[in-house]
Phi, psi and omega in degrees: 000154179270149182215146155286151147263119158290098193221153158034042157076023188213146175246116199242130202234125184224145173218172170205120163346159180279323215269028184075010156310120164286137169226162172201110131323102170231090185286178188224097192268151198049051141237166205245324171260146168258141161219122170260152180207147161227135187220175193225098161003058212193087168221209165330340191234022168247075195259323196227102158189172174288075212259094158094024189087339180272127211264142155236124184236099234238103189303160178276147186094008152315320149309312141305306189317286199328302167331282210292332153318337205285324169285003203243109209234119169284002179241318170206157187318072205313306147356278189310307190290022203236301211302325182291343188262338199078041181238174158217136204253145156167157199234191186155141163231157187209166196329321191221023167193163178245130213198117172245147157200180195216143171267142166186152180248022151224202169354068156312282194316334165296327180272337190288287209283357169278330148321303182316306189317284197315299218266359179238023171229129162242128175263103148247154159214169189298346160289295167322290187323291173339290205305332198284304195294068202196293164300315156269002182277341183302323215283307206286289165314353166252348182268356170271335161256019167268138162296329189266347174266309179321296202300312159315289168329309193271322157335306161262015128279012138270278210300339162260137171272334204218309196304137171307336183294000189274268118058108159310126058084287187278338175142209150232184189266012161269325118006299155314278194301017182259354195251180184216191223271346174314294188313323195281322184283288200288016140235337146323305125010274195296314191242349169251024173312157177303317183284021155235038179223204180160132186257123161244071174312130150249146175136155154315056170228173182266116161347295219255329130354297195273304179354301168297310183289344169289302194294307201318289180307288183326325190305330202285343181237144231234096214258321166100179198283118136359104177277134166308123178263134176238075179303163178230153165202124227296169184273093181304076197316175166298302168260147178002105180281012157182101179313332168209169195213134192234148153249166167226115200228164160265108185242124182299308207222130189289189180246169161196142150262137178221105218235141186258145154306102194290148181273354117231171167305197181203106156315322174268131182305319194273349179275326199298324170290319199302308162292332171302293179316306175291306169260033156291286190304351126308285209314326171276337192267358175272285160302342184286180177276003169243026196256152170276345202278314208273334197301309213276355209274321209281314194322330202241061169049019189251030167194183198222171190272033207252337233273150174172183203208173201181141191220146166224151221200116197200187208283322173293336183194129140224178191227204186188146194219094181254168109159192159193258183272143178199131185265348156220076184333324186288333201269303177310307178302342183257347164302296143001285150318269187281020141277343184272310230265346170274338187260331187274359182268313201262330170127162181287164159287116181276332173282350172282316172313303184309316177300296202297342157304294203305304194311342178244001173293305181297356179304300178322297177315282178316335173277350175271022158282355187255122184272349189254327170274356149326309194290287174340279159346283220309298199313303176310324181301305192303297137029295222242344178103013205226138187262128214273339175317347211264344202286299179336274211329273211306309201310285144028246169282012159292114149263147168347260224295286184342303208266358174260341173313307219279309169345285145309349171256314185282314192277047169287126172308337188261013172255332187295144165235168170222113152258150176206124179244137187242163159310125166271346186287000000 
């Protein structure tokens, strides 16, 4: 049965299915758009695991591939059926989930169940299967001369040596072409059973509504029991595999990243926002944009107003990301440097800490004026053991000593990595 939670001013309605689909409902009253997404515990860095005792090594960008399959109806246009309802579709993966959804200010229950449909029927054949690898290894070659997908990347493949997360997203284009239509069923199977998955809503609908047409839609279909999933993923040093990494691309202007190594993941959900929260809030108050540090970095030209930073976090793995556009990278990275290494000897600023806490309760309070990014939120979190509903409390409870602890442990000169794409010419 569905029950509210009452947390941060959202009525939050959560059930979970006979066949383990989790939902979660969150209505908005007088708001006019709905946004739903469903998704699946299921991304890029799942390549290698067990299902029921039987070991699988799976080729890479399977996960993708599947996305861009997942739209393709030997009967009818999933896009044109989105569109006749007024709605608009579209997906993504990303290291650790696969994710479809649709905005729409009308026929909900219509949009709905054409999500369900679409995303719990797979069409392949062996043809189809051909013709994608084509399309996405074109994508994986466009995606090796852009600078700005090239420098992240290659970032975390000097900073990871063994973890899947060194690995682009769509694969490689030798990889694509490993995979076969088996492989795509048997993992189709496997991560898009109801019980690795979750339906989430935000928006202008009736809760006990929607309620009915989600059990409705389930009822007619018929899933067999859920296999226990067991990723497996290699043993991960500690420190970096290759502290700095140069590309040479045709560029006007470079790029250069600069990124710290989490020494691990973090298993528990509530710790795991507790580390997130936490060191966001350095990142910003070291780096943001109202930091003095990003004023003198643009006043003597060695970034642009592009320049930001972003931290991630999961049970597996994380990071910490600053940097962008620089017309001298080598003069930013030693800037950089030794700015982490003055600030971790003398301590964070506590009235800047202090702002950049308050400055991210209220980001927070303001984004649940956004329905897709409730929805976006719920599902990472949840995803991850962590309730994202949870964040004021923890924002809360950060303190000056947390942050001069955490400081001193994620920015150690020996975790930086450097990407950087130059000019080749």
């Amino acid at each position: 049965m569905s029950h509210a939670i009452p947390a941060t001013a959202l009525d939050v309605r959560e059930m979970t299915l006979d066949n383990g689909l989790r939902v979660i409902l969150i209505p908005r009253p007088g708001f006019k758009q709905t946004f739903a997404m469903f998704a699946t515990k299921y991304g890029s860095i799942d390549n290698e695991f067990l299902v029921d005792g039987k070991k699988r090594r799976v080729p890479d960008g399977i996960a993708h591939f599947l996305e861009h399959k997942m739209f393709e109806d030997e009967q009818a246009d999933v896009f044109a059926q989105f569109a006749k309802h007024g709605a608009s579709v579209n997906a993504f993966t990303t290291f650790d989930q696969t994710a479809y959804y649709f905005s729409s200010t009308s026929d909900v229950k219509e949009n709905l169940d054409i999500l369900l449909d679409f995303v719990q029927h797979i069409y392949l054949t062996d043809e189809n299967v051909e013709k994608e690898k084509g399309i996405i290894a074109q994508e994986i070659r466009m995606g090796e001369d852009n600078p700005d997908q090239r420098v992240f990347r290659e970032l975390l493949s000097a900073m990871y040596s063994a973890h899947p997360v060194r690995i682009d997203i769509a694969g490689s284009v030798e990889s694509i072409y490993q995979i076969t239509r088996q492989d795509l069923l048997d993992c189709y199977h496997t991560f898009y059973h109801p019980s690795n998955m979750m339906l989430v809503m935000a928006g202008g609908f009736d809760a006990a509504g929607a309620a009915g047409w989600i059990q409705a839609n389930q009822a007619k279909k018929s899933f067999g029991p859920g296999g226990s999933i067991d990723r497996k993923y290699p043993a991960e040093p500690e420190s970096p595999g290759t502290p700095r990494h140069r590309t040479q691309l045709s560029v006007a202007m470079p790029r250069c990243l600069i990124g710290w190594k989490d020494r691990s993941g973090e298993q528990d959900g509530r710790k795991l926002l507790h580390q997130e929260m936490l060191t966001g809030i350095i990142m910003d108050t070291l780096f943001g944009k109202t930091s003095a540090f990003y004023a003198e970095l643009l006043e003597n030209g060695l970034i642009d107003k592009g320049f930001s930073w972003e931290y991630e976090l999961t049970e597996w793995y994380g990071y910490s990301v600053i940097g962008g556009n620089s017309p001298k990278p080598d003069e930013l990275v030693d800037r950089v440097s030794e700015y982490t290494d003055r600030i971790r000897r003398g301590g964070v600023d506590e009235a800047a800490f202090e702002r950049a806490r308050k400055k991210a309760i209220g980001r927070f309070i303001t984004s649940l004026d956004h329905v897709s990014h409730i929805v976006r939120s719920c599902i990472a979190y949840r995803f991850r053991g962590a309730d994202f509903l949870d964040t004021v409390a923890v924002l809360d409870s950060l303190r000056i000593d947390d942050a001069n602890a955490r400081l001193l442990e994620h920015f150690d000169p020996a975790q930086m990595v450097v990407s950087q794409v130059v000019d080749k010419a």
